[in-house]
Z-matrix of the N, CA and C atoms (Angstrom, degrees):
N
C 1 1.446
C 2 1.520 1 109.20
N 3 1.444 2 116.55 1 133.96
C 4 1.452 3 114.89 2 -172.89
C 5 1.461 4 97.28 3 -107.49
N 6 1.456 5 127.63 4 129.41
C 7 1.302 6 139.96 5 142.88
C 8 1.088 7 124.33 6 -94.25
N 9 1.665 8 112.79 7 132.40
C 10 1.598 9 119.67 8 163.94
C 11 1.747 10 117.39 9 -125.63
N 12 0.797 11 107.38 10 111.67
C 13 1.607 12 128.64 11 178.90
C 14 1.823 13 95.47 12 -61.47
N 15 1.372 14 106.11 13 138.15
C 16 1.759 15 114.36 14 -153.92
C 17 1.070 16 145.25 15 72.78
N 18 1.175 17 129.73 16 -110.58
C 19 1.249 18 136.93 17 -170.89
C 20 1.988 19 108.58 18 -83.16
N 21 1.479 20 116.08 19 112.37
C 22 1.196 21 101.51 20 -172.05
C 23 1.446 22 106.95 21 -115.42
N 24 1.459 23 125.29 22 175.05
C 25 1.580 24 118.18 23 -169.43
C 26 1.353 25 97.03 24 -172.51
N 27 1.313 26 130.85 25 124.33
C 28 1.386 27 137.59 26 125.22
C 29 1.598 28 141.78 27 -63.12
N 30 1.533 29 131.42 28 -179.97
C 31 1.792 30 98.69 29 168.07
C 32 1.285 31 112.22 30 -68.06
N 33 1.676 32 121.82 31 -21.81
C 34 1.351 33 94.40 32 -162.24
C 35 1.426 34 121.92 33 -117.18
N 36 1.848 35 106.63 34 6.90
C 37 1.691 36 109.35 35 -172.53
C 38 1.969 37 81.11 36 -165.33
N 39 2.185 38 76.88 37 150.91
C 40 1.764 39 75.82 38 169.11
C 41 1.764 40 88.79 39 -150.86
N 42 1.135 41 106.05 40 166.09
C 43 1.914 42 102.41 41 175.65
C 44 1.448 43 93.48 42 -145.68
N 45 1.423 44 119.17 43 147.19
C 46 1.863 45 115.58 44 155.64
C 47 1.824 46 83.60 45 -152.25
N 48 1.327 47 93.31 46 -174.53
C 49 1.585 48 116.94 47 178.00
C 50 1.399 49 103.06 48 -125.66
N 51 1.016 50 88.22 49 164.74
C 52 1.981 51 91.96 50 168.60
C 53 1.923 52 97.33 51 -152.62
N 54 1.359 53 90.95 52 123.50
C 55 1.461 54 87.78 53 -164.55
C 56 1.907 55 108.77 54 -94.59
N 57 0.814 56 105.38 55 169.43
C 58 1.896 57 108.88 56 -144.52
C 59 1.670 58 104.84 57 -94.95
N 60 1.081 59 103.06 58 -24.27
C 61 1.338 60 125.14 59 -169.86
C 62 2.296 61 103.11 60 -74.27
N 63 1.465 62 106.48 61 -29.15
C 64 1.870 63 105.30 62 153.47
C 65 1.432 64 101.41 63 -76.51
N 66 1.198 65 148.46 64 -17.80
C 67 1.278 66 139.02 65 -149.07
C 68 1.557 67 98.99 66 -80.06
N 69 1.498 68 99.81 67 160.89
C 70 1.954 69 104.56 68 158.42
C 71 1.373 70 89.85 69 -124.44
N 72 1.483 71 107.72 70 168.65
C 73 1.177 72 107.84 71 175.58
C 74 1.774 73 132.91 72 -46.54
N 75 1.230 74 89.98 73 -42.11
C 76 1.346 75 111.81 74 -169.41
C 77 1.565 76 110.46 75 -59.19
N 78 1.567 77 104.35 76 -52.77
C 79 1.425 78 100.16 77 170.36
C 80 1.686 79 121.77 78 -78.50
N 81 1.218 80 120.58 79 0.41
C 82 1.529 81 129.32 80 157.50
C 83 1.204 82 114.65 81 -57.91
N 84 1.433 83 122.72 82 -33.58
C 85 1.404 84 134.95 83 -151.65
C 86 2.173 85 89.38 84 -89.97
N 87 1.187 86 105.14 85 -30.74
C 88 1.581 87 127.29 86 -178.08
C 89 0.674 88 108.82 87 -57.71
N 90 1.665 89 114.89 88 -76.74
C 91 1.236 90 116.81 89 172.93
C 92 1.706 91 140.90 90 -58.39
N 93 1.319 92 104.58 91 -16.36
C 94 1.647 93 120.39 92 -176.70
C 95 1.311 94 98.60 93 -83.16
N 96 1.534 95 124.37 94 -29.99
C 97 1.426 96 138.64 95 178.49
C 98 1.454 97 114.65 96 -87.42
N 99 1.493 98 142.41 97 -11.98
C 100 0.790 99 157.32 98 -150.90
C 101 2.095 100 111.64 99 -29.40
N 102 1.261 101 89.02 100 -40.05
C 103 1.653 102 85.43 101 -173.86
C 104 1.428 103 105.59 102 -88.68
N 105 1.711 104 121.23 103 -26.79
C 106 1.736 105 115.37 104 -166.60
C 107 1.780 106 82.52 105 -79.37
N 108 1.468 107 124.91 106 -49.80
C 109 1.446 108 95.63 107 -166.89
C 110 1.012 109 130.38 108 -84.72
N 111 1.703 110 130.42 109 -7.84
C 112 1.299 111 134.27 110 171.41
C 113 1.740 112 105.23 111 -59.91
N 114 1.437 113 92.26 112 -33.19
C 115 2.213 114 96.93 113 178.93
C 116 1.286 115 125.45 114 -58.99
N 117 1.657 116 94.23 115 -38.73
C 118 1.743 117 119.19 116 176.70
C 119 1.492 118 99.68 117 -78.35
N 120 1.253 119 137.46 118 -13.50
C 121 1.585 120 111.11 119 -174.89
C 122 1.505 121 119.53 120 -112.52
N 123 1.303 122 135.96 121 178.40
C 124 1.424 123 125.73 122 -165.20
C 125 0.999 124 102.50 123 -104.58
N 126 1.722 125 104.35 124 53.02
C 127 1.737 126 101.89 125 156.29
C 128 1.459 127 97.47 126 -101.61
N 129 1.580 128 115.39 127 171.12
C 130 1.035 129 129.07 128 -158.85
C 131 1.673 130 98.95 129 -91.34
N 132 1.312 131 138.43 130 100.63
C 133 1.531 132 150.20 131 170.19
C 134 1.577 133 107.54 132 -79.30
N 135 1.608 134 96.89 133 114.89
C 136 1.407 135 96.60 134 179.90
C 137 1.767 136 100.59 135 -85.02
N 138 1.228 137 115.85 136 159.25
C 139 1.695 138 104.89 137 -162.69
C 140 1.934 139 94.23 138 -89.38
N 141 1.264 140 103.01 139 -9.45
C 142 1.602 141 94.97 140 -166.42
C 143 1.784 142 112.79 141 -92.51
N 144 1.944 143 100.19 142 4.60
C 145 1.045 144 98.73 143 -161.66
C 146 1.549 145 121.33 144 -111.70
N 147 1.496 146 129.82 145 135.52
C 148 1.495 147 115.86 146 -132.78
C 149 1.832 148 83.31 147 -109.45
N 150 1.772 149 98.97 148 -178.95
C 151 1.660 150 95.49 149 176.91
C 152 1.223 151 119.90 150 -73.78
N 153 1.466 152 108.81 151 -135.58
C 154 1.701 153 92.04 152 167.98
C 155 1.870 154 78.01 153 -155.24
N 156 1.330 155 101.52 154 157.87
C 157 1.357 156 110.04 155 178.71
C 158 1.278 157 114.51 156 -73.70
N 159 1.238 158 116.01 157 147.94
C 160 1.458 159 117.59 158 -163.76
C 161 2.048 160 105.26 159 -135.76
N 162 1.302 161 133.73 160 133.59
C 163 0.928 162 151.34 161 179.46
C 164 1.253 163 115.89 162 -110.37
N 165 1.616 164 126.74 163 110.53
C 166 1.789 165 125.38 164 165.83
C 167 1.444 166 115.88 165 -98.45
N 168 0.990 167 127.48 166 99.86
C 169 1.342 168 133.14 167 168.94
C 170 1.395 169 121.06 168 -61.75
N 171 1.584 170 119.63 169 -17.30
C 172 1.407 171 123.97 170 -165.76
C 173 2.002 172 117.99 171 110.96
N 174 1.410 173 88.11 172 -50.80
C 175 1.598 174 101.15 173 164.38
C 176 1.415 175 121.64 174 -80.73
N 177 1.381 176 111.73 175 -57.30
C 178 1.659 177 121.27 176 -170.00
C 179 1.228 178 94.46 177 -128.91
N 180 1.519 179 99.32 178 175.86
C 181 1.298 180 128.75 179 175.18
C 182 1.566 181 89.78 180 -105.83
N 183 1.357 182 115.75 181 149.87
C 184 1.341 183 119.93 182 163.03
C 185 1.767 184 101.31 183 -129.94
N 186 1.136 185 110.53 184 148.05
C 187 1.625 186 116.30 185 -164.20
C 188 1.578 187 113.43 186 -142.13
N 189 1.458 188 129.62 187 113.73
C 190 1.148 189 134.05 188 -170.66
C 191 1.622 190 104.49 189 -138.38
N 192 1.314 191 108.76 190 164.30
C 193 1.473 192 138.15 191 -174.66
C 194 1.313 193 113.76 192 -160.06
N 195 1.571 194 98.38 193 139.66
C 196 1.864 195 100.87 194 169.30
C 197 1.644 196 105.46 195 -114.27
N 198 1.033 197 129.48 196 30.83
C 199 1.419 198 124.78 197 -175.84
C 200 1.314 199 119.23 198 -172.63
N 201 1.155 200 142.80 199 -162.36
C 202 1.445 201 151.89 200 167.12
C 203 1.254 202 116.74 201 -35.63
N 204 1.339 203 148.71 202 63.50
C 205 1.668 204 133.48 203 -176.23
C 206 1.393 205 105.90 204 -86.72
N 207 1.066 206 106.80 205 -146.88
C 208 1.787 207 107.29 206 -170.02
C 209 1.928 208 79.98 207 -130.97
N 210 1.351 209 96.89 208 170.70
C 211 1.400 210 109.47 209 -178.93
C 212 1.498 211 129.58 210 -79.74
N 213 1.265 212 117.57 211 94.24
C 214 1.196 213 109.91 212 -132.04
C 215 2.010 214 97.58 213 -105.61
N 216 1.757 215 106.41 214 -16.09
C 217 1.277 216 125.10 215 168.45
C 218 1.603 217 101.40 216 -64.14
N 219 1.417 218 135.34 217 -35.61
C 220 1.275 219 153.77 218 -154.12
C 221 2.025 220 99.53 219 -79.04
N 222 1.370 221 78.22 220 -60.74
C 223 1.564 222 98.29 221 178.65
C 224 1.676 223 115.36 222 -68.46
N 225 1.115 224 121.47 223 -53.27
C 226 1.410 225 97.16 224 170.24
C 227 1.376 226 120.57 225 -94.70
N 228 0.963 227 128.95 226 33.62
C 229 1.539 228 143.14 227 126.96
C 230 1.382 229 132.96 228 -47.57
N 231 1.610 230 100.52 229 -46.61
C 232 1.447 231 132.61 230 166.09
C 233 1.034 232 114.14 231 -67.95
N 234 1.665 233 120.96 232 -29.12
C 235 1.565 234 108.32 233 -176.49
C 236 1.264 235 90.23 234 -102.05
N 237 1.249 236 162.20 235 35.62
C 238 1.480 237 148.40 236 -158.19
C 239 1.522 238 131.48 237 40.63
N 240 1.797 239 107.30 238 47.01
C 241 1.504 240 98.67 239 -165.90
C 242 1.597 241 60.93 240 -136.49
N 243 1.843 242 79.47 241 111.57
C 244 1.892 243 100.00 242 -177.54
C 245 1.738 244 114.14 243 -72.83
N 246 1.268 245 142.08 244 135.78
C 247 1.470 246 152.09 245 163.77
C 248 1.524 247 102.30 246 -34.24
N 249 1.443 248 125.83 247 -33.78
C 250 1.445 249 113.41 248 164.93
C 251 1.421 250 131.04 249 -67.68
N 252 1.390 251 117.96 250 -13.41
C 253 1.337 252 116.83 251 172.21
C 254 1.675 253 114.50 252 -70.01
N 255 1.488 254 124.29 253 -22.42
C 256 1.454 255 143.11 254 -163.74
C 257 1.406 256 99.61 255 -78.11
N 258 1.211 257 115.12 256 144.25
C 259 1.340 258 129.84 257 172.01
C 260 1.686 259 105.85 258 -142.71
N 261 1.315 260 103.43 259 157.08
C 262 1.489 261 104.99 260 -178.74
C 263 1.536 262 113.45 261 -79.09
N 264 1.002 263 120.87 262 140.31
C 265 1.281 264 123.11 263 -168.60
C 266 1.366 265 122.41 264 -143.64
N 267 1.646 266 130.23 265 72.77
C 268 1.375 267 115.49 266 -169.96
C 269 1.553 268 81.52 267 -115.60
């Protein structure tokens, strides 16, 4: 049995949170933006690949997809919004 602590994903759906309280503003602004700035940055954007829906409760972000998104654990990695802030979240 394989476990991964964070960010989880199957082929066809994945959900985590990222709670707001690691955030700075700046990367809030990232994450609320998730698809205009992953487009703007020199990560690699596959063109076929869509955002993923995103939920603010006030505390976290909660973040889900049912299909193909682009890598979005990858990407805010890249901006400094570390894989330890993520929790699983379906």
């Amino acid at each position: 049995m394989k476990t991964h602590l964070g960010f989880v994903s199957n082929s066809s759906s994945a959900s985590f949170i990222v709670n707001k309280a690691y955030l700075t503003p700046a990367q809030s602004f990232i994450v609320e933006h998730h698809v205009d700035s992953a487009a703007k940055s020199s990560m690699d954007w596959p063109d076929e690949a869509d955002g993923w829906i995103m939920e603010d409760n006030g505390t976290y972000y909660r973040f889900s997809t049912w299909m193909d998104n682009f890598a979005l654990d990858e990407f805010f990695e890249s901006m400094g919004i570390h894989i330890e802030n993520y929790h699983s979240g379906s």
